[in-house]
SEDREN-147081 format. One record per residue (C-alpha): x, y, z. Coordinates in nm, 3 decimals, decimal comma. Example, Ala and Ser with C-alpha at 12.3 -4.5 7.8 and 13.67 -1.06 7.14 Angstrom:
BEGIN
@x=1,230; y=-0,450; z=0,780
@x=1,367; y=-0,106; z=0,714
# end
This chain:
BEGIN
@x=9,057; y=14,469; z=12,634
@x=9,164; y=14,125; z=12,466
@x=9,555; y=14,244; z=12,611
@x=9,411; y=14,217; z=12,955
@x=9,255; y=13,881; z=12,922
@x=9,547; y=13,788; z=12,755
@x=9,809; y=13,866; z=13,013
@x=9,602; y=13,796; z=13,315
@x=9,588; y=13,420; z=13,121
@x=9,970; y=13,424; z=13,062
@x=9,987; y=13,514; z=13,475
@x=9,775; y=13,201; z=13,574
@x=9,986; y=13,001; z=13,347
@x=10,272; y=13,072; z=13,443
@x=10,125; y=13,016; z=13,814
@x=10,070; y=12,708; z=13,724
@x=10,384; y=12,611; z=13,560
@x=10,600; y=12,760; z=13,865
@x=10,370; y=12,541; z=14,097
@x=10,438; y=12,226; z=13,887
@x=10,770; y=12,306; z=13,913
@x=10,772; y=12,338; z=14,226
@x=10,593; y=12,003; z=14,281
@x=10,852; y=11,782; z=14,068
@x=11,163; y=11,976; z=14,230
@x=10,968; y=11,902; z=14,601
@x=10,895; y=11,529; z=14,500
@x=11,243; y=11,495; z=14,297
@x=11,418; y=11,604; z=14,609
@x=11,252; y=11,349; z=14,851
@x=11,368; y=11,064; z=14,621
@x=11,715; y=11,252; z=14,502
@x=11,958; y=11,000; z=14,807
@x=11,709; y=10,710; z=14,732
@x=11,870; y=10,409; z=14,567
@x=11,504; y=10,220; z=14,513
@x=11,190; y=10,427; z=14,444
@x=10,856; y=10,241; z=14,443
@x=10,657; y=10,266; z=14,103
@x=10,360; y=10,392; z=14,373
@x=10,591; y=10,718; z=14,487
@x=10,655; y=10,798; z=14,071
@x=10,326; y=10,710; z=14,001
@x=10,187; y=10,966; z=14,277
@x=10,400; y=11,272; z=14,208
@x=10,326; y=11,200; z=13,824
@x=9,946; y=11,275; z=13,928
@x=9,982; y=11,516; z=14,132
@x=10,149; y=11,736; z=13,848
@x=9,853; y=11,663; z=13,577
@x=9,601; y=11,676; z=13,821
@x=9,746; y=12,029; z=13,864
@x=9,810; y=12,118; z=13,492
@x=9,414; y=11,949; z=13,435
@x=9,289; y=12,189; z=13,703
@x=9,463; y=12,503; z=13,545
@x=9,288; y=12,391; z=13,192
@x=8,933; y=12,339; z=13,336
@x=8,967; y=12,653; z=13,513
@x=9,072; y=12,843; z=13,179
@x=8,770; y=12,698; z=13,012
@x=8,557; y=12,865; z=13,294
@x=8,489; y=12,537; z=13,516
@x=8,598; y=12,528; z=13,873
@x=8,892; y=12,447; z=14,061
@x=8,841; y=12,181; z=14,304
@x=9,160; y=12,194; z=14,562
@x=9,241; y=11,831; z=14,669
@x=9,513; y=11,709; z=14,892
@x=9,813; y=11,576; z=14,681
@x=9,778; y=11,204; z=14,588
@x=10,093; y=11,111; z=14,793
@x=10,014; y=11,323; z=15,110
# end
């Protein structure tokens, strides 16, 4: 029974890490043919990927998820 838990908590992290991923690669993408980037747009994708990776830990410790809008949108 501790195999189950186990691999259903390596699925949600690695959930998590492939939608973290998928936020930097989205965010790096939009500033990729930039020659200036505002501290503001860094700042924003930066939060958006630990508010993600904070969510994923709460929610392994048994507290809720709360879905927000991404900082930047």
């Amino acid at each position: 029974m501790t195999e189950t838990e186990d691999v259903t908590g390596t699925r949600e992290d690695s959930k998590v890490i492939d939608e973290a991923l998928r936020l930097i690669d989205s965010g790096l993408s939009d500033l990729l043919h930039r020659e200036l980037v505002s501290t503001d747009e860094v700042s924003d994708l930066l939060l958006d990927v630990r508010m993600l990776l904070t969510a994923a830990e709460l929610a392994g410790e048994g507290g809720p998820i709360v879905e927000e809008a991404p900082v930047g949108a």
